[in-house]
N, C-alpha and C positions, 0 to 999 in steps of 0.2 A: 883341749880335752885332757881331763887329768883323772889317775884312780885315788881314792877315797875307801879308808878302812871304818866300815861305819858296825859298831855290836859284833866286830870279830867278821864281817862280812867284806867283800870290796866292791867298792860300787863305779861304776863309771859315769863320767862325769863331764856333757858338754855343751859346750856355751853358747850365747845367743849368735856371735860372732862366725861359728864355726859352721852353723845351720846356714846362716846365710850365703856363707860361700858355697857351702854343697848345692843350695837352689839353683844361685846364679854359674857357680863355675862350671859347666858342662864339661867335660871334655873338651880341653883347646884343639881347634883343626889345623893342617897347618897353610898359611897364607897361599891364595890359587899362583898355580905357577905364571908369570909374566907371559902377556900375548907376545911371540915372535913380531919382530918390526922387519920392515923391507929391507934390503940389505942397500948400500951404496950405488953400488951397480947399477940395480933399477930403478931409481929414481935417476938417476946420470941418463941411461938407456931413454926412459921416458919424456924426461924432459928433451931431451937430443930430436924425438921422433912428431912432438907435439902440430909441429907445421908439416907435419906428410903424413894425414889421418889415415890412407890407405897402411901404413907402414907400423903405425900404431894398433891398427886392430890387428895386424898377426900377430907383432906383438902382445896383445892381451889374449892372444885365444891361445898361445903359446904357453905362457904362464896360467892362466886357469887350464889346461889340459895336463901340465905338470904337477897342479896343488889338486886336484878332482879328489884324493884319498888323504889331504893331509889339513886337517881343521886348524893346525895352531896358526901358523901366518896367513890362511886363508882371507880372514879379515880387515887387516895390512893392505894386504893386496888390491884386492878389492875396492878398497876405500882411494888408494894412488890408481888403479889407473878408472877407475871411472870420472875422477876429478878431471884426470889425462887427455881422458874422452872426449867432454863436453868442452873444457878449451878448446882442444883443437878441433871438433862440431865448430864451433862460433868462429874461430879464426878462417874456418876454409868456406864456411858462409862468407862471412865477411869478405875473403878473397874471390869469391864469385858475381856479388856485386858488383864489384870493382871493377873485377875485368867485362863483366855484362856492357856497363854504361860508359865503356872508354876500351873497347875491343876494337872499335873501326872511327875514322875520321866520317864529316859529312861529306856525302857524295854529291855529285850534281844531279840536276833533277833530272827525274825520267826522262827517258826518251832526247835528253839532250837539247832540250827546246831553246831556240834564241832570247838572250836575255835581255833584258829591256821592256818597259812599262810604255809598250809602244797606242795600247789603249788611251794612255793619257799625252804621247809628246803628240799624237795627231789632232785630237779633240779640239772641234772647232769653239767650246764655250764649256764651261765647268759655270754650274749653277751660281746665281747671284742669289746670297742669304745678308743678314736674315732677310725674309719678304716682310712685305706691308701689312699681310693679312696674315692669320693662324693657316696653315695648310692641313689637309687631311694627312690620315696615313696612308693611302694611296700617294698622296703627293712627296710625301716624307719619303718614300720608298723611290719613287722615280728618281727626284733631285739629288738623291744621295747615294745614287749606285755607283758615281767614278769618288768616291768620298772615302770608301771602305774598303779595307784590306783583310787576306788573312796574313799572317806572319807565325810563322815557323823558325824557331832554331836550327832545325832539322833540314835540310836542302833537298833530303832523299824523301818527302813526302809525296807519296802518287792521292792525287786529289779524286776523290769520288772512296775511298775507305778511311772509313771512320774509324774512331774506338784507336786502338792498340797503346805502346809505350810514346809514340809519338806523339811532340808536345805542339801548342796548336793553339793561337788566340790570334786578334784584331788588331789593328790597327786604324787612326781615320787622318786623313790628310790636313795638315795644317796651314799650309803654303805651296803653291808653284808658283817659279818664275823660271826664267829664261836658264839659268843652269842644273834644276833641279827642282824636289821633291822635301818637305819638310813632314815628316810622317810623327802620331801620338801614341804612346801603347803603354803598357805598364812595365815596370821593370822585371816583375816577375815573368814576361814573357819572352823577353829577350835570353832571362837568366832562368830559366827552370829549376827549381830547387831539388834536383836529383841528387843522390847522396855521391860523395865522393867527385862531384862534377869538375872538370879540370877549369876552375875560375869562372872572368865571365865570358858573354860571346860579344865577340867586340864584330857582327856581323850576320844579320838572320836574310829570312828567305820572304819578300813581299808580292803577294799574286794579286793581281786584281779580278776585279769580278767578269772582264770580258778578259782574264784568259793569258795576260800578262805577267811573265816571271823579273826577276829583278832584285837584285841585291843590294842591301839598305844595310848603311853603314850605321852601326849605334856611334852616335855622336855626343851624347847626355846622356846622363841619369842622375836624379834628382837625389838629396842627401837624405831628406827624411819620407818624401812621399813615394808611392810604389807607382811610380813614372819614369817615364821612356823618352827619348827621341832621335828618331831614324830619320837618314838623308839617303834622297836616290839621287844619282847625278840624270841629268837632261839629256839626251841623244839629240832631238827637233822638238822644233814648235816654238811658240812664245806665248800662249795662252795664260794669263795668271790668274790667281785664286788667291783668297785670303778668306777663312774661316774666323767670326766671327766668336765670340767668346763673351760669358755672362760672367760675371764678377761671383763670387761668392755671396756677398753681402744682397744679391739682388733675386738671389734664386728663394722663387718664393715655393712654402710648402703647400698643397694642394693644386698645384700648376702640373697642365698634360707631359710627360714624358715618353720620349718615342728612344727603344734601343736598339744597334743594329748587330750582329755576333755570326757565332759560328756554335751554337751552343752542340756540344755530341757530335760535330765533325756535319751539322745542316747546315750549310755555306747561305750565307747572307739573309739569315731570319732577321724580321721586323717583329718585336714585340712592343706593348706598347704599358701605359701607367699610368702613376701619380708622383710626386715627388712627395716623402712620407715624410721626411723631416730632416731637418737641416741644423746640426748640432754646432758646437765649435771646434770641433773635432776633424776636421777637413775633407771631413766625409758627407755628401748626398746619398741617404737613403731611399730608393725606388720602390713602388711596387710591381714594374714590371720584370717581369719572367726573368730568369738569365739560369745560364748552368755555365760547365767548362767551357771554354771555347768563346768565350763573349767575352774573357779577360780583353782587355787593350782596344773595346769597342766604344765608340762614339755612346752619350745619352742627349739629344737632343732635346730644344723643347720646340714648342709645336712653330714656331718661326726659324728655326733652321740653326740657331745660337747655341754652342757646344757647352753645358752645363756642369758635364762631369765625363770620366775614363771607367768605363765597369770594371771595378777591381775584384770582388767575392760574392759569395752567399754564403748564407749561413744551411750548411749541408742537412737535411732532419739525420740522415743516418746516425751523425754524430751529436744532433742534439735534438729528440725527436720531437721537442716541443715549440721548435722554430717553424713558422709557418710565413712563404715567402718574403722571406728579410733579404735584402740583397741592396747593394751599396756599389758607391762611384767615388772617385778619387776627382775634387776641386779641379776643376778645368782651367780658372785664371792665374792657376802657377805656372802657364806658360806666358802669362803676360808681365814677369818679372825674370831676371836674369839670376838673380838672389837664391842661393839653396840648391845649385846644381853642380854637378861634376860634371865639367865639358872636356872631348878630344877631339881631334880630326876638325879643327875648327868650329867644332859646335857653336862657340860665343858669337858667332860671327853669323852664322846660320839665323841664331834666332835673334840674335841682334836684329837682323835684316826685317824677321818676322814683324818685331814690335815695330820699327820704323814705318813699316807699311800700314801697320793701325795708326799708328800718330797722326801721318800724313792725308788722314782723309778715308774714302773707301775707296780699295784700287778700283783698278779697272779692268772688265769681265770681259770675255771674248774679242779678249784685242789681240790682234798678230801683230 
């Protein structure tokens, strides 16, 4: 802006430059003052209290009852300890689980009962399979009642309640001879996938169906399949058994399947099927039934020959467009030594197994 004497007059005089800054230059404000930050202390303080959430919320109700009238650090604050918060929420969760599922060892069973599978050291004769002819399901259900097991990890299960955190699935007999009990189930039922679980159980809890308790040493478990095998040692008796076994390659699709379980804590359901298909995958897909509780159960087919180990379903909760899919784990992995982790003499055990296939068909209700 400049003056200009224009015919004796003076004129004022400004420039394009000068408008534009009057538009744009407002008045400068001056920069907002910096929000207050937490001071040392309470982050040290906070983070010190993270694992003792009781101690932490006085904490917080402490400092927000001191900032109530004061906006500048209000939001600082704020911001650490709800972060503060929700850690230790998760960490004291997580601390609850923990002690949940590893607060008490297993106890022995109710009522103290004598242990021993005395159902099976007395039995005059354990069914001769497979038979000549196809049997009913009536029949499948008779021949196969000293066959089937439940097993529990859990020692402390009172049998007749169902449902709860107790874990709970099948087992079916492989072998007896004169020193024992060669038992089939899945690995997951030995090992329950509970969070935090202290390893695995190198020892579950085998009942039989007339009533028999008895502690079954895990002795196997297989590397890649979700297989099991359990040993009961012999008390009496000499009665043996040999469970017969269908090759994978032989199990045909569209053949009767009979399964036996504990599905929902119902001890010793028979359901019954098809075999839907047979992949290469080491898996027999069923149509019959199964839910919880059928893990580590026998699939038979209608001549008494152990096909597959019920390992899942497909749950609808979780994928509601599956409609009865349920599947078994290859049964002739126990007709090779190959692919297992053995202890407690396991090799030895099912060594014994195959040898008694090789040599013929043992022999049934012999003392």
């Amino acid at each position: 802006m400049s003056d200009e004497q224009v015919g004796g007059a003076q004129r004022l005089v400004i420039t394009a430059g000068e408008i534009e800054r009057l538009n744009t230059g407002a008045t400068p404000q001056p920069p907002p003052a910096p929000a207050s930050g937490v001071p040392w202390w309470g982050i040290t303080i906070g983070l010190a209290l993270v694992l003792c959430l009781p101690l932490l919320c006085v904490f917080a109700g402490a400092i927000r009852l001191s900032l109530r009238r004061r906006d500048g650090p209000q939001r600082a604050w704020t911001a650490l300890l709800c972060t503060l918060l929700i850690c230790s929420g998760l960490l004291t969760s997580v601390a609850g689980v923990y002690s949940w599922f590893l607060k008490a060892p297993p106890r022995q069973p109710a009522g103290q009962l004598p242990l021993g599978l005395v159902s099976h050291d007395l039995a005059d004769t354990f069914p001769a399979l497979p038979t000549a002819t196809p049997m009913t399901p009536v029949e499948i259900a008779a021949r196969t009642k000293l066959l089937v097991f439940i097993v529990t990890p859990d020692p402390a299960i009172a049998l007749g309640e169902s449902g709860g955190a107790t874990a709970l699935g099948a087992a079916v007999l492989l072998m007896a001879d004169d020193s024992g009990y060669l038992l089939a189930t899945n690995r997951h039922v030995t090992d329950p996938p509970f969070l935090f679980r202290k390893g695995a159980n190198d020892r579950v809890l085998a009942i039989s169906s007339e009533g028999s308790y008895a502690y079954a040493d895990v002795v196997a478990r297989h590397q890649k399949l979700d297989l099991a095998l359990l040993w009961v040692s012999r008390r009496n008796g000499h009665t043996n058994f040999r469970q017969p076994i269908t090759p994978y390659s032989k199990v045909a699709v569209g053949s009767p399947v009979f399964v036996i379980g504990h599905p929902q804590g119902l001890f010793f359901t028979l359901s019954s099927g098809l075999v839907s298909r047979v992949g290469g995958d080491d898996i027999v897909q069923l149509s019959a039934p199964i839910s919880p509780g059928n893990s580590g159960g026998p699939a038979y087919d209608s001549l008494g020959n152990l096909i597959g180990v019920v390992t899942f379903t497909v749950d609808k909760q979780s994928n509601p467009n599956a409609e009865n899919l349920n599947f078994a784990t290859r049964a002739d992995a126990f007709l090779s030594e190959a692919g297992w982790n053995f202890r407690e003499g396991g090799k030895a055990k099912l060594k014994k197994f195959l040898e008694s296939s090789l040599g013929g068909q043992p022999s049934y209700g012999v003392h």
